[in-house]
Every structure is written in C-alpha cells, then in structure tokens.
N, CA, C and O atoms as a MOPAC input file, in Angstrom:
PM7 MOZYME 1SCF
protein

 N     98.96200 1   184.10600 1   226.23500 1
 C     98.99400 1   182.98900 1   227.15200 1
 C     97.59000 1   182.37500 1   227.21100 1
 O     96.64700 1   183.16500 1   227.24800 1
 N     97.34800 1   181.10000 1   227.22500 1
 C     96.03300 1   180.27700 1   227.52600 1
 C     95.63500 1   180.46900 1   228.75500 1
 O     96.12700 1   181.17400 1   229.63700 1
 N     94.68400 1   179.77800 1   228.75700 1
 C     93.65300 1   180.18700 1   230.26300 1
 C     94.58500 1   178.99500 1   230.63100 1
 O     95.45700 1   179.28300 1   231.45100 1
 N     94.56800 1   177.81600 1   230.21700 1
 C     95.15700 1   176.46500 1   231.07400 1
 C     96.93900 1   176.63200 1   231.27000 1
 O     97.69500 1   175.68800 1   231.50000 1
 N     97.27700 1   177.82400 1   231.13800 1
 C     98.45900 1   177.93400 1   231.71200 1
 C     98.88700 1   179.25400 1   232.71700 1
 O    100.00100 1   179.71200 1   232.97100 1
 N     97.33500 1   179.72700 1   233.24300 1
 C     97.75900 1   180.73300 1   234.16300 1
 C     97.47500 1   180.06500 1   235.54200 1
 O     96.39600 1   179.47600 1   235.60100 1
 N     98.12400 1   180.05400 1   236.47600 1
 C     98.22500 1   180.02300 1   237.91600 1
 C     96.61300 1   180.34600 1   238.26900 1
 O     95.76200 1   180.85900 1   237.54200 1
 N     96.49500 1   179.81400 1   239.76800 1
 C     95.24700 1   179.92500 1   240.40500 1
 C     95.25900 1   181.24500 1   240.31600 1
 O     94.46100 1   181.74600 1   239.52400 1
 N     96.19400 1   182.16900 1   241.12700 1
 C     96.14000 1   183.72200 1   241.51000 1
 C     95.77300 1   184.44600 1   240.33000 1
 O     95.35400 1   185.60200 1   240.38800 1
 N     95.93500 1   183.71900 1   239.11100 1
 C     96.24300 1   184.40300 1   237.69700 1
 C     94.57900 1   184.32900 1   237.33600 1
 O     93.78900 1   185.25700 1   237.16400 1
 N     94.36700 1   182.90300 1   237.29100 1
 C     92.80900 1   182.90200 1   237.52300 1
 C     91.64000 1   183.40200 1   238.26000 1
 O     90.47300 1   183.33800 1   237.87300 1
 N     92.10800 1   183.95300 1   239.46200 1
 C     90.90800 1   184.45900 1   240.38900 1
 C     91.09700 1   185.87500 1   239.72100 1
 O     90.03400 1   186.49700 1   239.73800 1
 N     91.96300 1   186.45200 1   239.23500 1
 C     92.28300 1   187.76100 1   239.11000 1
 C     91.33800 1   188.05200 1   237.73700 1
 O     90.47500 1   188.92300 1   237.61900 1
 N     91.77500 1   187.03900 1   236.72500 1
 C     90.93600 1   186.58700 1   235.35600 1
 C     89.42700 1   187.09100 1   235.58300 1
 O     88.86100 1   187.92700 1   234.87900 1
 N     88.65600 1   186.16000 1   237.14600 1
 C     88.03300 1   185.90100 1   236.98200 1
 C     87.04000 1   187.02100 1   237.58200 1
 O     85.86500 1   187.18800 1   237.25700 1
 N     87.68200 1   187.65200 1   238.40600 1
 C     87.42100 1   189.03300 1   239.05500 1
 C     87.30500 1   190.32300 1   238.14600 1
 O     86.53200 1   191.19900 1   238.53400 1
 N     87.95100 1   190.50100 1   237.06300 1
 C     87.78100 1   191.43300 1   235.88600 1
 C     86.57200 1   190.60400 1   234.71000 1
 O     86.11100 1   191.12000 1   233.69200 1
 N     86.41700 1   189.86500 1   234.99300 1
 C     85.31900 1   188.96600 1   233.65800 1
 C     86.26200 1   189.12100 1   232.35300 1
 O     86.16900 1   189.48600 1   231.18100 1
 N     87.15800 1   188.66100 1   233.19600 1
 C     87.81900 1   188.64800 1   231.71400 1
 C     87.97800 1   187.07700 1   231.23700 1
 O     88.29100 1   186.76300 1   230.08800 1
 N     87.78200 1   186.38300 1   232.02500 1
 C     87.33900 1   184.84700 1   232.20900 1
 C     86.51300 1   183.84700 1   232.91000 1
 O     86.80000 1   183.84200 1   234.10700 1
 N     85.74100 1   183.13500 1   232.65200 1
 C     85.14000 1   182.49800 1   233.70600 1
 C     85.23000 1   180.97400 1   234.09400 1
 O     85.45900 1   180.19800 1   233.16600 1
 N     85.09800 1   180.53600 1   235.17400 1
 C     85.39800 1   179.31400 1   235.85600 1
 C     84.68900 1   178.10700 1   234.57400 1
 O     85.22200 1   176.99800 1   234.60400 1
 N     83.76900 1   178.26900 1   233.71000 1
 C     83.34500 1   177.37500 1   233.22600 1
 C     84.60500 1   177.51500 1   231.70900 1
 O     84.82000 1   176.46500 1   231.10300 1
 N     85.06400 1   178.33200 1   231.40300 1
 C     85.89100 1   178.39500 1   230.54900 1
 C     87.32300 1   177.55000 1   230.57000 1
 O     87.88100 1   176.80100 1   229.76800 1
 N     87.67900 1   178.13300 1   232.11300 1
 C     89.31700 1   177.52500 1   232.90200 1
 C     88.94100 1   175.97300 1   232.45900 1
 O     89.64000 1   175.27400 1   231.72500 1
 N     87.75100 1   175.60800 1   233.03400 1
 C     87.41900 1   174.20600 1   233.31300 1
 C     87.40300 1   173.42800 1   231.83900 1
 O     88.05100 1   172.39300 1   231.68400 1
 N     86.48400 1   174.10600 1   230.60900 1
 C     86.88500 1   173.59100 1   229.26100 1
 C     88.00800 1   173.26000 1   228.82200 1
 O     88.31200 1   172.17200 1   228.33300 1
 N     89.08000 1   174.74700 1   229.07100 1
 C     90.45500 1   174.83200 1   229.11300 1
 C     91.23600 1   173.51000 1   229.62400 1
 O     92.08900 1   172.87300 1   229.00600 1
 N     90.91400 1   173.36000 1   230.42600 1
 C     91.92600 1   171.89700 1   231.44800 1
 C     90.96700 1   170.68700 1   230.78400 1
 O     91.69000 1   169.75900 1   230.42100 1
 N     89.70000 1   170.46200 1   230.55200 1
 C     89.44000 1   169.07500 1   230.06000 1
 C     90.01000 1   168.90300 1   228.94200 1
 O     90.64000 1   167.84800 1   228.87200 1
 N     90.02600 1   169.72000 1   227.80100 1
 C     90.59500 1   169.85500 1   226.28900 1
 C     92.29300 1   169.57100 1   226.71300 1
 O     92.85200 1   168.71300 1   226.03100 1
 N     92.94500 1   170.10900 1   227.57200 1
 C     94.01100 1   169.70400 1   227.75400 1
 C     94.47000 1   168.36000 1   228.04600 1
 O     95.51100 1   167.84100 1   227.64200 1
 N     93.52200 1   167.81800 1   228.84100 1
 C     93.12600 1   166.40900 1   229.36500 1
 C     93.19300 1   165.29300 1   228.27000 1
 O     93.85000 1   164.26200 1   228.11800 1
 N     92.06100 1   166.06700 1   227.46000 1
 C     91.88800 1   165.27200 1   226.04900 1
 C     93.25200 1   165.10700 1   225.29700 1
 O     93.78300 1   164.05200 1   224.95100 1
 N     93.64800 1   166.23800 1   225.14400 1
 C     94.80100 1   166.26100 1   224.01100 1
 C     96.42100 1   165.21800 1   224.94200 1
 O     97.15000 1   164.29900 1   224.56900 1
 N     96.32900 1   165.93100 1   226.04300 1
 C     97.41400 1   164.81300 1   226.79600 1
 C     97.25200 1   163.71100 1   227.37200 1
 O     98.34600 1   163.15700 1   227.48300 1
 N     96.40700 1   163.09600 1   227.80800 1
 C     95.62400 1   162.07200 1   228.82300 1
 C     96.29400 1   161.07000 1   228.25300 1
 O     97.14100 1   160.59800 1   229.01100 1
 N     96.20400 1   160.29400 1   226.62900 1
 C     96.91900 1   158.98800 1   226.06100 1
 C     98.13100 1   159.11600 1   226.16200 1
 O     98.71200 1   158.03700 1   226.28000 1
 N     99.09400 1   160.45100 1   226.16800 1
 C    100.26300 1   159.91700 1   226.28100 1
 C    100.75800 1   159.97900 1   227.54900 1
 O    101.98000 1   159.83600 1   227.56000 1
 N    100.17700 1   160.16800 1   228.81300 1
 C    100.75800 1   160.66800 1   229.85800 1
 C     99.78800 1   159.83600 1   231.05800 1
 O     99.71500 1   159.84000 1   232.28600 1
 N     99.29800 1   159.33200 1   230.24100 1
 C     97.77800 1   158.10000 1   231.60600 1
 C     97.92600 1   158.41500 1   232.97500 1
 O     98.41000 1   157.70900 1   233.85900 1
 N     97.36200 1   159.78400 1   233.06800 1
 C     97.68000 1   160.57300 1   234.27600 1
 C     96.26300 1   160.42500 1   235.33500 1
 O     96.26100 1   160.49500 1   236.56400 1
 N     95.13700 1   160.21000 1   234.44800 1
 C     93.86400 1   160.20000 1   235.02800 1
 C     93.21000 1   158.80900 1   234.90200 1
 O     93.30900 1   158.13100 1   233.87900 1
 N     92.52200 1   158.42000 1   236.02600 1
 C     91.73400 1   157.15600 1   235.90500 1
 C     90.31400 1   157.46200 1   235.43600 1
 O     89.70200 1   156.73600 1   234.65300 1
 N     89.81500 1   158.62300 1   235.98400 1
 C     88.50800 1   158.97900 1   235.22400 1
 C     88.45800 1   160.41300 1   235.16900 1
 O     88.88300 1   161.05800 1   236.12800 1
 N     88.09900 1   160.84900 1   234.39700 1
 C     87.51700 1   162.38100 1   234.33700 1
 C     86.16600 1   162.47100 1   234.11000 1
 O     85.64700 1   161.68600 1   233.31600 1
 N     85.56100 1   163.24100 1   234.63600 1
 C     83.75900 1   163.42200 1   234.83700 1
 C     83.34200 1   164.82800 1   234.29700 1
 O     82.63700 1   165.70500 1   234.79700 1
 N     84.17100 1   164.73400 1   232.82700 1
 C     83.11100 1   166.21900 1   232.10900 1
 C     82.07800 1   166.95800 1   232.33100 1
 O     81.94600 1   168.10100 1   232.76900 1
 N     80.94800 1   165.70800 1   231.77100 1
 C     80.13600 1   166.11400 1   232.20000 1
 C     80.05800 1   166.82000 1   233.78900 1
 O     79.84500 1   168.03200 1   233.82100 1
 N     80.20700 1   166.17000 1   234.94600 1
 C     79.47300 1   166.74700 1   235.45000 1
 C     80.59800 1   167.90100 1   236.32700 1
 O     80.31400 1   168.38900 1   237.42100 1
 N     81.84000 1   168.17000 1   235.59800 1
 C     82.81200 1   169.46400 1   235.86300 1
 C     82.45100 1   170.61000 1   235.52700 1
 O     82.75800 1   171.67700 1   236.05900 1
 N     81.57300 1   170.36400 1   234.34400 1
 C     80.64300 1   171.45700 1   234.11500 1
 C     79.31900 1   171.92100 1   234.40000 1
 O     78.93400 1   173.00100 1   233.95300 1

C-alpha cells in the first residue's frame, strides 16, 4: 500500500514507528496532485514549495 493511500490514523501510527515521515506523506499527496490535478481541476493553487 502507498503512503498516499493510508488514512490519518494509518499515518500517525506510520509516523510513530519511523516507519514514515510527515515530509514523505506530503511528497506522496503533491505527486498525486501532479499526476491527477489536469484531469480532475480539483485545486486552484497548491504551494509545494512551501508544504514542505
């Protein structure tokens, strides 16, 4: 399973073992952003930069 398809609870738990970290989740969901954003014009802006 991807990081951008586990639940918050799934994530704090992730993130509590280091088995993942918040700057990762966050790559995870912009790359998702990227790859879906043109067909789904879900976002008016996203601020990469400064999400990270």
């Amino acid at each position: 399973m991807s990081i951008w398809q586990l639940s918050a609870t799934e994530l704090l738990e992730q993130f509590r073992r280091g088995a993942a970290s918040p700057v990762e989740a966050t790559e995870a969901a912009l790359g998702r952003i990227d790859a879906l954003d043109v067909k789904v014009n879900a976002f008016c802006l996203v601020d990469a930069e400064r999400a990270l």
